[in-house]
N, C-alpha and C positions, 0 to 999 in steps of 0.2 A: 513727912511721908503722907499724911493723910489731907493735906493740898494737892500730892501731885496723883492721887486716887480720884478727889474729886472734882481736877482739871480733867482726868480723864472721862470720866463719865460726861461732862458736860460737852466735850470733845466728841463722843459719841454719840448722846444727843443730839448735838448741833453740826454734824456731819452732813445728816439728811436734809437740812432744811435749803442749803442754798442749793442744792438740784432740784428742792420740791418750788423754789420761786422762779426758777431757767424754766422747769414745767408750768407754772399756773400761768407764767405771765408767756407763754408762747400760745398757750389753750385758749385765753379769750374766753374763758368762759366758767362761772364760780360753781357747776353744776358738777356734783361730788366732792367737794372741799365744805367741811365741816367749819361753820365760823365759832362753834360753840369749842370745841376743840384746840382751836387756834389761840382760843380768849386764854381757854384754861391752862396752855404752855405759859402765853404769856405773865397769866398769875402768878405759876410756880416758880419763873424766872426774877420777879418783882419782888416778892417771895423771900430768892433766897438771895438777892443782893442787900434789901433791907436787913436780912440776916448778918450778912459781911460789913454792913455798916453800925449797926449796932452794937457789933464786936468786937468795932475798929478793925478787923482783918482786910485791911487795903492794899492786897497782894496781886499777885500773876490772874487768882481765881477770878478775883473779881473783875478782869478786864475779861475773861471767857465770858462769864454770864454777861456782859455788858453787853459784846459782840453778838452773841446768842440770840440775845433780848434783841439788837436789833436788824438782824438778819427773820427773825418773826415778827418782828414788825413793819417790814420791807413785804413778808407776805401777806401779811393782814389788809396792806394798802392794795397790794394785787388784787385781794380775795372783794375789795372795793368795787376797784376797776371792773371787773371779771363782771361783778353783778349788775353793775351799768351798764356793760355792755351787753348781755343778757337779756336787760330790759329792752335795751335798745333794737335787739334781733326781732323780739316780742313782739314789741311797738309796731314794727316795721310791718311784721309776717300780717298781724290783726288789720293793718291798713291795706296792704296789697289786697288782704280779701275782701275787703269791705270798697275797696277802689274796681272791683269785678262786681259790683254787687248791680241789680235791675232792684227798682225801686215801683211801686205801683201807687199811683199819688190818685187817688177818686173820693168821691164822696161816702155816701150812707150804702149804699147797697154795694157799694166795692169791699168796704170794711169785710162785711161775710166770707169774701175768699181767701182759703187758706195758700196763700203764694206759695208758702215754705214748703208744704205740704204735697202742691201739686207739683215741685220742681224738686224733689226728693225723689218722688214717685214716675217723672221721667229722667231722671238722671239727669239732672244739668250740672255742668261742672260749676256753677258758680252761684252764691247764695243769691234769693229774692226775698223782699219783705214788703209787707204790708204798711204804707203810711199813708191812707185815708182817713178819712173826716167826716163826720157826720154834718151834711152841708154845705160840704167844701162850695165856694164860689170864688169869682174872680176876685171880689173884695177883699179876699183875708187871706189866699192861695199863697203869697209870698210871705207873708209873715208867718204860716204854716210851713210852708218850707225852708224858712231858714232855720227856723226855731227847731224841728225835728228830721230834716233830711239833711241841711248844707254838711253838716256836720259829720255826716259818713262818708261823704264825696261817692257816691255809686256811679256807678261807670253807665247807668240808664237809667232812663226813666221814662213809665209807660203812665201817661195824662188822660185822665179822665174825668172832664169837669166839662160847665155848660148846662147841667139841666136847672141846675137851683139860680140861673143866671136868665131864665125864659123873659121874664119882664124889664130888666135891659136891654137884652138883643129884640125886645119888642116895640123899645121905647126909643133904640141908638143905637144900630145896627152896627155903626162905623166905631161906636166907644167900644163895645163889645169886642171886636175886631182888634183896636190898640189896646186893652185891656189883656187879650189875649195873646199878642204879641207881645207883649211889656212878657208879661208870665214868663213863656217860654225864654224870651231875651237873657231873665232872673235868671233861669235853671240853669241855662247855659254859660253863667257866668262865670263860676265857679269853677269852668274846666270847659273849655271851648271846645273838647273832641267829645264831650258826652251828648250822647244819643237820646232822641226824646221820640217817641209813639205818640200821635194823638187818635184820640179814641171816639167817636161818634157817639152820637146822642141817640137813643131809642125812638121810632116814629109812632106816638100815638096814632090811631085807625082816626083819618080823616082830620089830622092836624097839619098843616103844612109848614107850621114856625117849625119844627123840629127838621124839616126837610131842608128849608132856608137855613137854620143854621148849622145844620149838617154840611150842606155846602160850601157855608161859609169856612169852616173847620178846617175842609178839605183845602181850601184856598192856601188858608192858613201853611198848612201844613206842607204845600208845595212851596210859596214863599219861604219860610224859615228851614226848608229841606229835613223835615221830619218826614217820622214815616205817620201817614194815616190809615185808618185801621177802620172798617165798618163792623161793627157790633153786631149787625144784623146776617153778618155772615156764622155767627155763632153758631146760630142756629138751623146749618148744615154740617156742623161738624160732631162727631160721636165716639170719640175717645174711650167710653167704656166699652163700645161692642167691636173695638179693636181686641183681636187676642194675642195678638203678639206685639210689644210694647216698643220695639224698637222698628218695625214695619213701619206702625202709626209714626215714628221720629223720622222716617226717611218720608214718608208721603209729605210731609210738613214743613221738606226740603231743608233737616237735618243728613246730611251727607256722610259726614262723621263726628256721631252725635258727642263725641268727648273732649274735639279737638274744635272743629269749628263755632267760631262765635255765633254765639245765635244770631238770626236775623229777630227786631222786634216785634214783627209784625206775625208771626208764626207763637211767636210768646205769649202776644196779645190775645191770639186765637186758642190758644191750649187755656187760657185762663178763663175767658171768657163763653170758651164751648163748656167747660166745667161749671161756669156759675148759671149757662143755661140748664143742662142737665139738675142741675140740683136747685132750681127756682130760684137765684137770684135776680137773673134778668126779667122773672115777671112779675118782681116789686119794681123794677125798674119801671115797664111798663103799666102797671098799676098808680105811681106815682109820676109818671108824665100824664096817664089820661086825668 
């Protein structure tokens, strides 16, 4: 009598479990299933069949708990899967964003600007980050970016390099040039739709190499079909004595600032009208003259 009491209790317990595996394994996903809980069935089940064996008792009961045992263990394996999969939604979501992502590649005086900060502060829908370099130059530009950008795959990238490069493009105007072009070629290897900004060189008073390779840049930058970008336009633009915040997004021919992809050359300018206002462009120009 007291086998077919605790055929039935086990029978009760183990009622729920093959709907709760039709559920988890239709969910795809281990988010509210307790694996700690699941252990602990399992122990009690382990439990009480070592019990039935100890006892010799190798009856009806013990093919219950047998069943039991592994009908949770058919969800344990789910509650696996579930969490792979899980990861795998994760994985995915973290790279879409980071696959949206504008990238700002400069040297020592770009480092200063808070990208995040300023693209928070105009609502952009999709993250930017700061990865310059204190001295960045053509010479070590790729091995900087593979090392800390390739690896996010950003969907842009705004280039700002060339000043710490003045004595090549003084020495080998045309190395300069393929140097520059190799660059960009890198960036874009990684993802042939990603979008690159190049960014002009500051013109020290009464220097004319920075005017020369400013143009060169510009060449640049129509051959490889980027967009170029004059820095020195910064310094008509006034973002703080804008009062209403989304006027300033449509002058800067954001149309529908939530939905439309920025254009970069508007990005370049919100970043770089900010590092005017706030003096970083005249350590730029402090350190070209």
């Amino acid at each position: 009598m007291g086998s077919i009491f605790e055929t039935a209790m086990l029978v009760c317990f183990g009622f729920s479990w093959p709907l709760n595996v039709i559920k988890a394994y239709k969910a795809r996903s281990a988010k509210g299933t307790s694996l700690a809980f699941i252990l602990l069935i399992i122990t009690g089940y382990l439990a009480g069949i070592s019990a039935k064996l100890i006892n010799h008792q190798t009856n009806y009961v013990l093919v219950v708990y047998l069943l039991n045992l592994v009908i949770v263990l058919t969800n344990l394996a789910i509650y696996f899967r579930n969490r792979s999969l899980d990861r795998r939604t994760e994985t995915m979501s973290r790279d879409n964003t980071e696959n949206e992502a504008v990238i700002l590649f400069g040297g020592s005086a770009d480092k200063e600007i808070p990208v995040a900060e300023i693209a928070q502060s105009y609502d952009f829908n999709f993250p930017m980050y700061n990865r310059s370099f204190h001295g960045l130059s053509l010479k070590d530009a790729k091995k900087s970016f593979s090392e800390k950008i390739e690896a996010m795959n950003p969907e842009a990238v705004i280039l700002h390099i060339g000043a710490d490069d003045l004595d090549l493009f003084k020495r080998n105007s045309a190395e300069f040039d393929i140097k520059y072009i190799d660059l960009i070629s890198f960036i874009k290897s990684g993802n042939k739709k990603r979008r690159v900004a190049l960014i002009s060189n500051l013109d020290p008073v009464n220097a004319h190499l920075f005017d020369e390779m400013n143009r060169h840049i510009k060449a640049i930058a129509d051959s490889e079909h980027c967009t170029f970008v004059d820095i020195n336009n910064a310094k008509l633009w006034n973002p703080e004595s804008t009062k209403e915040l989304m006027s300033f997004m449509y002058n800067v021919g954001f149309d529908q600032p939530l939905n439309v992809k920025k254009p970069l050359g508007d990005i370049s300018e919100i970043l770089y009208s900010w590092a005017y206002q706030n003096g970083v462009l005249h350590a730029l120009e402090s350190k070209a003259v």
